[in-house]
N, C-alpha and C positions, 0 to 999 in steps of 0.2 A: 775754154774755162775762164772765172772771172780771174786774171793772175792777179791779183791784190787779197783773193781770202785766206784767212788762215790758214795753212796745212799743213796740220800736226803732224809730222812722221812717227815720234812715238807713240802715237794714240793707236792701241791694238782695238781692232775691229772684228766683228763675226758678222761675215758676208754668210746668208740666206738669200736662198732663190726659189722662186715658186715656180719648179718646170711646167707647169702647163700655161705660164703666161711669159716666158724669157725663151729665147732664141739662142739657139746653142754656136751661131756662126757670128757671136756679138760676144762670144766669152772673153777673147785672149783685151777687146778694149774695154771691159767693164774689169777686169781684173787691175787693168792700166789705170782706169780711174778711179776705181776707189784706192787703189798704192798712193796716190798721189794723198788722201787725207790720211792715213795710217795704214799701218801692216796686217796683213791680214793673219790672224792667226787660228780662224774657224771657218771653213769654207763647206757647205753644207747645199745639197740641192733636192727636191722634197716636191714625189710623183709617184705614179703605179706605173715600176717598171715593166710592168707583166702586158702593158697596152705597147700598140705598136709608136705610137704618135711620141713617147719617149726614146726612142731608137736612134734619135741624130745627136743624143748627149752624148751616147756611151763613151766616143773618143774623145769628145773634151773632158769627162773625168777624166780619163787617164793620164792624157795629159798636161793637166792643173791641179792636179790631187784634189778634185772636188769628192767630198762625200757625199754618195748617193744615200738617203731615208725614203725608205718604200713605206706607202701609205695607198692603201685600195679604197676604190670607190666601193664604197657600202649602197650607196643608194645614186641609183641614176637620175643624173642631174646636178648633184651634190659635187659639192668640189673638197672632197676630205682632207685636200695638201693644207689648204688653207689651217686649220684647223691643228693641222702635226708642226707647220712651221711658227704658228703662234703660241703653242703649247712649248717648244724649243728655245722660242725667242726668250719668254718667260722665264726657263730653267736657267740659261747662260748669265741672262738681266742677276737672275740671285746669288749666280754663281759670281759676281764680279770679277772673272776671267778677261775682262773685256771695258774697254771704256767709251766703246759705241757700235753701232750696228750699220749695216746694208741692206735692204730689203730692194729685192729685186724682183719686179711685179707691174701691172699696171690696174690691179685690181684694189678695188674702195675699200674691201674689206681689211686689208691693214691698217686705215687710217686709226681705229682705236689703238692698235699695236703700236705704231708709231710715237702717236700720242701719250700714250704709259711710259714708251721710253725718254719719250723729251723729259718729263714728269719727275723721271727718275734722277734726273741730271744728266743723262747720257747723250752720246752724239749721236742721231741718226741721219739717216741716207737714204734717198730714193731712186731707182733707175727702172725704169717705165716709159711705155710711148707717152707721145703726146695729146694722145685723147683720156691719160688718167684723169680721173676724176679729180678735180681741184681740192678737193677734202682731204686727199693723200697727199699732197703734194705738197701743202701747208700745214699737214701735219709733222713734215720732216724738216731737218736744220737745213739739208740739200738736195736737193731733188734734179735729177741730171735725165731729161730725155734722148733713149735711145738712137733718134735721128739723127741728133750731135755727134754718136760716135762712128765707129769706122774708118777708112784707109782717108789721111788727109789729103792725100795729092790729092784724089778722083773731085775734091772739094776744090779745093786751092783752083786745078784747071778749068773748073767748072766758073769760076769766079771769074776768071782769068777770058777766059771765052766770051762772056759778056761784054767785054772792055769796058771804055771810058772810066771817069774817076771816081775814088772809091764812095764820094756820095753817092754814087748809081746804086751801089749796094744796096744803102740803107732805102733808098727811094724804095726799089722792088718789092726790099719784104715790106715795107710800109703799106705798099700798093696789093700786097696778098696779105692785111691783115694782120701783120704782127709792124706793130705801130712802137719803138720801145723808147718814146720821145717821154712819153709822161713819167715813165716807171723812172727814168735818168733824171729828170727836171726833181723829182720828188727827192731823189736821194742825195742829189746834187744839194737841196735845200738845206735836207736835215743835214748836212755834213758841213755846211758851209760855215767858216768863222769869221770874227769882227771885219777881218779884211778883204772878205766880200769871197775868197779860195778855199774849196775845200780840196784835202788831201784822195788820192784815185783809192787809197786801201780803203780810208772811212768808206767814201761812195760805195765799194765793194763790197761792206759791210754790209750798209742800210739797204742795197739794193737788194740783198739774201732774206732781210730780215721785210722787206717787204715783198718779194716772190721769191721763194726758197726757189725756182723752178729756174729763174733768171738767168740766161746763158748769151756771152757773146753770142758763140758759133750757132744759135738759133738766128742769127742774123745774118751768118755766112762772116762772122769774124771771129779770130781763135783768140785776141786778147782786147779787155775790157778798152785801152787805148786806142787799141784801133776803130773800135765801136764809135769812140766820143770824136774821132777825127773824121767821122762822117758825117759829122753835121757841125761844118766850120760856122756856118750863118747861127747857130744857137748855141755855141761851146767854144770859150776861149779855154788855152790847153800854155802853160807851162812847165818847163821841164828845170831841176835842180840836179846837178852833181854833188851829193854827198861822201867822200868817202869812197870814193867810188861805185858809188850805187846811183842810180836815176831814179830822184822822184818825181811822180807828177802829179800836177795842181789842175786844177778844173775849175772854171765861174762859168756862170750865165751870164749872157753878151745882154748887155741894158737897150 
């Protein structure tokens, strides 16, 4: 997670899930991540339980008290969950119950839904793989891909097994295509003040506000510092004691 964004704990949230597009063996860390922006106080999941392909929820309702919303396919082909969970989204949004939402999906067709909610003032959330369409994904305040979550050892030794130093990291996924030098330089820019430092929460910031999508652990690191410590030849990195808190400063090396 970027550890510099905001995370409202009192911001109540109404997590939605579109069972024909979420994995029920990814409940107990999507529960975990979205706890971390606010509490969840509507947990709702929305499918035709009557198909057999909804059959590996039934135990994580039970135990997550997710409420199941059956919604039948009228028409083959047709994906009528879509349809019951934006009709619901709607109801909650009027009901101001709530001061933001989860949509869990990797499907384009939320991206209007999404968008209504930003619209409205509210927070929203997105968790989907990584082949969502970018339209969802920028239509959300956060958008957290499912690869990211799961058991972190299996990660950590997977890192660890590689060896040498943690720019290898960043080398790798550079070298598969996720390149996250420009999106950091950018943020790093707009955060930067007279003294040439910008503060890691600002970066944290602009980095959301330019890829809601934007995740260390997309690059096999769990916090945004460790990210920027991968690339010592383009990131000078200062650390302050406050109060006892550490903050930390970031420029571009001239």
């Amino acid at each position: 997670m970027i550890d510099t964004f905001t995370e409202e704990k009192s911001r109540k949230i109404a997590l939605l899930i579109d069972g024909d597009n979420a994995q029920p063996s990814l409940i107990g860390d999507i529960l975990a991540e979205v706890g971390k922006y606010g509490l969840i106080t509507i947990r709702r999941i929305y499918g035709d339980w009557t198909t057999v392909n909804m059959a590996g929820w039934k135990k994580a309702l039970h135990e997550n008290a997710i409420q199941p919303v059956q919604q039948f396919r009228y028409t083959v082909g047709k994906n009528a969950t879509d349809s019951a969970l934006i009709i619901d989204a709607m109801d909650i949004l009027h009901s101001r119950l709530v001061d933001g939402f989860c949509i869990v999906s990797s499907d384009s067709d939320y991206t209007r839904l999404a968008t209504r909610i930003r619209e409205a003032g509210f927070f929203v959330m997105g968790i989907g793989k990584r082949s969502t369409p970018k339209a969802f994904i920028n239509a959300c305040n956060i958008f957290i891909y499912t690869e990211n979550l799961g058991p972190r050892e299996g990660k950590e030794k997977e890192r660890k097994r590689r060896g040498g130093p943690i720019e290898k990291g960043a080398e790798e996924t550079r070298s598969r295509g996720y390149d996250p030098l420009p999106l950091l330089r950018a943020a790093v820019d707009m955060a930067t003040d007279e003294d040439g430092w910008a503060k890691l929460s600002t970066i944290g910031f602009y980095l959301r506000q330019l890829d809601p999508g934007f995740d260390p652990r997309t690059y096999g690191f769990r916090q945004l510092t460790q990210l920027f410590k991968a690339f010592p030849d383009v990131f000078d990195l200062r650390f302050e004691n406050e109060k006892g808190l550490t903050k930390v400063w970031v420029r571009i090396k001239e």
